[in-house]
N, C-alpha and C positions, 0 to 999 in steps of 0.2 A: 504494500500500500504506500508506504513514503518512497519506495523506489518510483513509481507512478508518479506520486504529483512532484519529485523532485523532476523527473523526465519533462513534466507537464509544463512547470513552473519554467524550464530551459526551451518551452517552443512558445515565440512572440504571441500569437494567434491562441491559443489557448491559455497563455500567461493574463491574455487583457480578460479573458473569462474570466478567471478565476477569482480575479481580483476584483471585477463586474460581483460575481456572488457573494462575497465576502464583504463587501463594501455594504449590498442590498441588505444583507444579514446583520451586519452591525447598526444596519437604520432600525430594521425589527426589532433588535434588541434594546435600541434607544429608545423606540417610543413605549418601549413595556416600561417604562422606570416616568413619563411624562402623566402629570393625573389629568382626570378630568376637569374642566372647568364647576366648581361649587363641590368640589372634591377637598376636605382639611385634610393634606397632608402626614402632619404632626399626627393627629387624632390615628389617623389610618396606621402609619409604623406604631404606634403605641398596642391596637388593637391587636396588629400582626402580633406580635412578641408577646400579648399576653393570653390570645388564644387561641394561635395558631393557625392552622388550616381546619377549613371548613370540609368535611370529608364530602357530603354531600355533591358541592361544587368543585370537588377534585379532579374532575376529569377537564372541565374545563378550564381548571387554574394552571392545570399541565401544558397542553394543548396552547395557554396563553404564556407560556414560561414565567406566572407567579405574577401575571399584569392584571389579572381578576381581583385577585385580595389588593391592589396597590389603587387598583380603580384608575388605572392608566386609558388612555386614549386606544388603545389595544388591548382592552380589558378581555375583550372574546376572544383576541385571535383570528386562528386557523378553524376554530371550529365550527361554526354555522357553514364553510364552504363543504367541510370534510359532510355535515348529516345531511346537507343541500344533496351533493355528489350522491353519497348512499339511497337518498330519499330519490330521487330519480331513478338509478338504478335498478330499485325497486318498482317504481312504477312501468316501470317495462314489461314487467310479468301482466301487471292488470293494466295497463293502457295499450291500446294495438299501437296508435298512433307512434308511440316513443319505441316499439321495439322494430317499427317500421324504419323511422329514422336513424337506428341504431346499425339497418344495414345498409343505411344509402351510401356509405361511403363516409368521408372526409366532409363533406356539404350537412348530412345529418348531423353528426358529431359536433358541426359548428353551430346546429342548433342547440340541439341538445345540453353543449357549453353554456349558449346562452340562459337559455331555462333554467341553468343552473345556476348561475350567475343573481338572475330574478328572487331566487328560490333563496340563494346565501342572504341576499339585503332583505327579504322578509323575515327571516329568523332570525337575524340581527337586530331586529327593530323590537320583536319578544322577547328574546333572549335577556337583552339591555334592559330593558322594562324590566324583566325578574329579576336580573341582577340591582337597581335600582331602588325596586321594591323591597328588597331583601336588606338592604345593606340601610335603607330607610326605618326596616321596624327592627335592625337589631338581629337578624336569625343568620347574617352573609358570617359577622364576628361572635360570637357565641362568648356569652361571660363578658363581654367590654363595655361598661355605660358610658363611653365617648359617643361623641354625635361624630361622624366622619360625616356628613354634608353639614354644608353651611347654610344653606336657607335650604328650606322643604316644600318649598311653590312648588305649583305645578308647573308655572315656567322653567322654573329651573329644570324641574327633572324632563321636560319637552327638550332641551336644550343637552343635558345630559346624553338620554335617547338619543339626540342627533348624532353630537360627537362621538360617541361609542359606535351607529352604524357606519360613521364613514371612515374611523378607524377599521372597522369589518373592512371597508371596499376597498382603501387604502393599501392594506394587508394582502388580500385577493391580488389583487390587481401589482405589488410588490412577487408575490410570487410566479405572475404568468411573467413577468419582466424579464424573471432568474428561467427561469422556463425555454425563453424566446432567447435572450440573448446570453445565457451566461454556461453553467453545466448541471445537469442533472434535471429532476425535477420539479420544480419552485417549491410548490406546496408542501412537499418532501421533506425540502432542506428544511422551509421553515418550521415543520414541526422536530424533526432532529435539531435543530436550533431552539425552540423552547425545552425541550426534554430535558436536553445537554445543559443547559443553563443550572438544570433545579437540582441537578447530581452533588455539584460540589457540599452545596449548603447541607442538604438531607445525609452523606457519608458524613460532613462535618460535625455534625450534631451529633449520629452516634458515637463517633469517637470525644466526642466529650462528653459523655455519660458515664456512669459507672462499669468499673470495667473495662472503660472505653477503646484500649488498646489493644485487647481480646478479641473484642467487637466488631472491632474497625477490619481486625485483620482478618477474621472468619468470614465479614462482610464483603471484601477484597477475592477473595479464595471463589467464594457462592457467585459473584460476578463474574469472574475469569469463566468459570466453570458452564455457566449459563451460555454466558458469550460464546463459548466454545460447542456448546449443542447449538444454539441457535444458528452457529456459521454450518456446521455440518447437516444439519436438515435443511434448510434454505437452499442450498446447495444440492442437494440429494432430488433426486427423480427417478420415474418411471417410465421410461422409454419406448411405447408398445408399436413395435415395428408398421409401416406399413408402404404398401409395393403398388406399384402404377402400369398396367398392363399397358405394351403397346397397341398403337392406334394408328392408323393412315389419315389423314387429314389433307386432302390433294395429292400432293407429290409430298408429303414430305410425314415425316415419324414421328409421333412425340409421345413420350411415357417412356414406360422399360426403367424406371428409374426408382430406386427405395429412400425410402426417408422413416421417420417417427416421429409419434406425437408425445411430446412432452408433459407430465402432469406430474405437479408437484407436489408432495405431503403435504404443503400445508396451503393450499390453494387460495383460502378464505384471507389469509394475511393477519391484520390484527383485528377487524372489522368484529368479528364475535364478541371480543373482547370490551370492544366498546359498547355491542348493541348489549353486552350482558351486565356491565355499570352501570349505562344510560334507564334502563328498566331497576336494576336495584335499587336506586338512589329518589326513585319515586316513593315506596314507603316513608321512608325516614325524611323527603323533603314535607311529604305531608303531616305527620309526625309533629312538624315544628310549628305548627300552626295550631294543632291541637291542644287542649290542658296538657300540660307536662309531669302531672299529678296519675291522669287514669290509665288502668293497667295499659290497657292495648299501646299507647306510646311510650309505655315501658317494654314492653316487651318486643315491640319493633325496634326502640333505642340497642336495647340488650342484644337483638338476634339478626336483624338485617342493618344495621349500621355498623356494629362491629365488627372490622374485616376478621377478625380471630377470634369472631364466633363459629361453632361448627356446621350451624346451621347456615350461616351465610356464605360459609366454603363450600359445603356440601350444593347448595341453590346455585352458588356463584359458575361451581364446576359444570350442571348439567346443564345451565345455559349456556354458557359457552359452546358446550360437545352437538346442544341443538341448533343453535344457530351458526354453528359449522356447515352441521350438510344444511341447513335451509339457504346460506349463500351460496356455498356448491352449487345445488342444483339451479341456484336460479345462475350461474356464471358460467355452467360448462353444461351444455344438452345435448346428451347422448345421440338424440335421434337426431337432430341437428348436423353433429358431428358424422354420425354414418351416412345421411344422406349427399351431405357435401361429398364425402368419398367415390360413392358409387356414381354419383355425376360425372364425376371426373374421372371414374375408372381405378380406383383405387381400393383396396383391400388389405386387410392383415392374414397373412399367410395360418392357413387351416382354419379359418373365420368366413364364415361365407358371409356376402356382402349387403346390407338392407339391414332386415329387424335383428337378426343373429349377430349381426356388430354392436348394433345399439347395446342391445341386452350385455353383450358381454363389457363393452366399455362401462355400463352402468356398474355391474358386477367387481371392473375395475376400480374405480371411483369409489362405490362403497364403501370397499377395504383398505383405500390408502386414507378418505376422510379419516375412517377409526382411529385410526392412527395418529393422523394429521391434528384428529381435537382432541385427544391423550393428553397430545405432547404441548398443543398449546394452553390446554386449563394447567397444564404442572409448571411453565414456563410462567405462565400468568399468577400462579400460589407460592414459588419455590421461594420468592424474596421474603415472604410476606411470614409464611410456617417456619423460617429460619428466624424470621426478627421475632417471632412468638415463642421460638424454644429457647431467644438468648434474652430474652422478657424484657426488649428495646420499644420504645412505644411509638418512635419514630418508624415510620414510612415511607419508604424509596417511591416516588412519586408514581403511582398508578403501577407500584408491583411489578412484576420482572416483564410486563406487555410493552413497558418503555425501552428496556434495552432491547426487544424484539425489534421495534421502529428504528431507535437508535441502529443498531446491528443492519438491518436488512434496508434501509436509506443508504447508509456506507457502503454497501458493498453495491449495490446499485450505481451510487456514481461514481466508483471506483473503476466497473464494467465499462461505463461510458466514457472515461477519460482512458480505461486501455485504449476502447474501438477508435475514438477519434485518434490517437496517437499512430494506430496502427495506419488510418488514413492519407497522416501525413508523412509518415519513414514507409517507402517503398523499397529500401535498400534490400532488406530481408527477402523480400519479395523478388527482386529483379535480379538476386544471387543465385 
């Protein structure tokens, strides 16, 4: 990997990249630290330090690299594009219209972006609003009787809303820049750029707890060790051969030729992960608006709020493993996939070609999801069951599903800065 970007950093043309993303990245990271307008400051670092993070809105304090709790101008982030992007996705199953678009080509896609685009500025404008509201009656800080706004009009908080969605668009529109002109994926980088941010602070603390140098270093070891499954499955595939019969087309021959289709353990990526927080984090948001006195919000507090309750592992896990194959299936279709085959004349050897492919690729898929959602609920628990057996009450931000992003955004643009390199040295090539 530093052999690469030293290569990278040594060719002009990818050097002005690089430094194009790095430059974009460190504006993202400035504006998570700028508050909002009718945002006190003072009051807000006070609240921080005395009651922490709000588990509730952890997903999205992550996602914002800690600019949600600061009430920064990039208080959301990346996230209203990332459930924008998902929530369309998804509508392709139940709208013809979008999964029509999704084969036009390059032309669909540019709708489709935009729809989603539509889609990210209205859940910015909710989002901000709950965010708003929450940090208004007191439940965003938990234990802090500071006022973090300074006047509580409703102008102001009109005013708030605004500047929070155009931070959203801001942000968005910051990422297609890195996207279009710089390397890798925009969106990508900028959520490996909030993750990366919350690491230092979150090891920092547990190393200064009791114990701390024990801790620190068990916690070091469990990392390495993650990182190191996460590179080798990501990496890992099932290659299911398949062969192109030849064909006369005029004068001239085309097929005769083998390839495979590639399909990965872990197909779904982190998406599980988040639809399986996003749905838990509803009890307990509700929860906070209820007496804080009667059972049922005690025992939602006790058993879906606390990541190391066993109930909320045990819930946390089968969501995850279900909404593994429910993205599968809606991202890779069997029938799909065999009928484009046989169009083209294509077959996997001792597979006859039509429903009998189908079937069997299903069959395929099956058996690597199982696997593929094992690995990602153990991946997503391993941080979290380690800081529960060393009785650390600090939280690695969003549990080992961050070094999953972290992990698998790196080695993605890592790929990309080989390909282009390889682009540009044809030495190799022309020896």
């Amino acid at each position: 990997m530093l052999s690469a970007f030293g290569r990278a950093f040594r060719t002009p043309d990818l050097r002005r990249k690089l430094l194009f993303t790095i430059a974009i990245m460190a504006i993202f990271r400035l504006g998570s630290f700028i508050p909002t307008p009718g945002v006190d400051y003072a009051n807000v670092q006070q609240c921080i330090a005395q009651a922490g993070n709000n588990s509730l809105l952890g997903l999205i304090n992550v996602f914002s690299g800690g600019a949600l709790l600061q009430l920064s101008i990039f208080a959301l982030g990346i996230m209203p594009y990332i459930t924008a992007s998902i929530i369309v996705q998804l509508l392709r199953v139940v709208i013809p219209r979008f999964e029509a678009l999704h084969k036009e080509g390059q032309s669909g896609q540019t709708k489709l972006t935009q729809y989603t685009r539509y889609l990210t500025i209205a859940l910015a404008i909710l989002q901000s609003t709950t965010v708003i509201t929450t940090a208004r009656q007191g439940v965003l800080f938990q234990n802090c009787g500071l006022n973090v706004i300074v006047d509580d009009t409703i102008l102001t908080s009109i005013f708030m809303v605004i500047t929070m969605t155009a931070g959203t668009g801001l942000v968005m529109w910051l990422g297609e820049l890195i996207t279009e002109r710089g390397v890798g994926n925009g969106m990508s980088l900028l959520i490996f750029t909030s993750i990366a941010a919350s690491f230092p602070t979150s090891l920092w603390s547990i190393a200064g707890g009791a114990n701390g140098v024990v801790n620190f270093t068990i916690m070091i070891l469990v990392i390495v060790l993650v990182i190191g499954l996460v590179v080798f499955v990501e990496q890992s595939q099932r290659r299911i051969p398949v062969q192109y019969a030849k064909r006369m087309v005029g004068r001239r021959m085309y097929g005769g030729t083998s390839t495979y289709i590639p399909i990965k353990i872990n197909m779904s990526g982190v998406i599980p992960v988040i639809f399986a927080a996003s749905i838990l984090a509803i009890p307990g948001l509700l929860a906070q608006f209820g007496d804080q006195t009667s059972e049922w919000v005690i025992w939602i507090s006790n058993n879906l709020v606390q990541q190391s309750s066993p109930l909320y592992i045990a819930v946390y896990t089968l969501m995850i493993i279900f909404f593994c194959f429910f993205y599968t299936s809606i991202t890779f279709n069997p029938d799909e996939v065999a009928d484009n085959m046989k169009k083209y004349g294509g077959f996997i050897p001792g597979i006859r070609a039509g429903r009998p492919t189908a079937e069997y690729l299903d069959f395929v898929i099956t058996r690597i999801t199982s696997a593929g959602s094992l690995y990602l609920a153990l991946i997503a628990l391993i941080p979290t069951l380690v800081l529960v057996f060393l009785g650390v009450s600090t939280n690695l931000p969003f549990g080992g599903s961050s070094i999953l992003i972290v992990v698998g955004v790196g080695l993605e643009t890592v790929k990309q800065i080989d390909s282009q390199l390889q682009q540009r040295h044809y030495e190799g090539f022309l020896r």
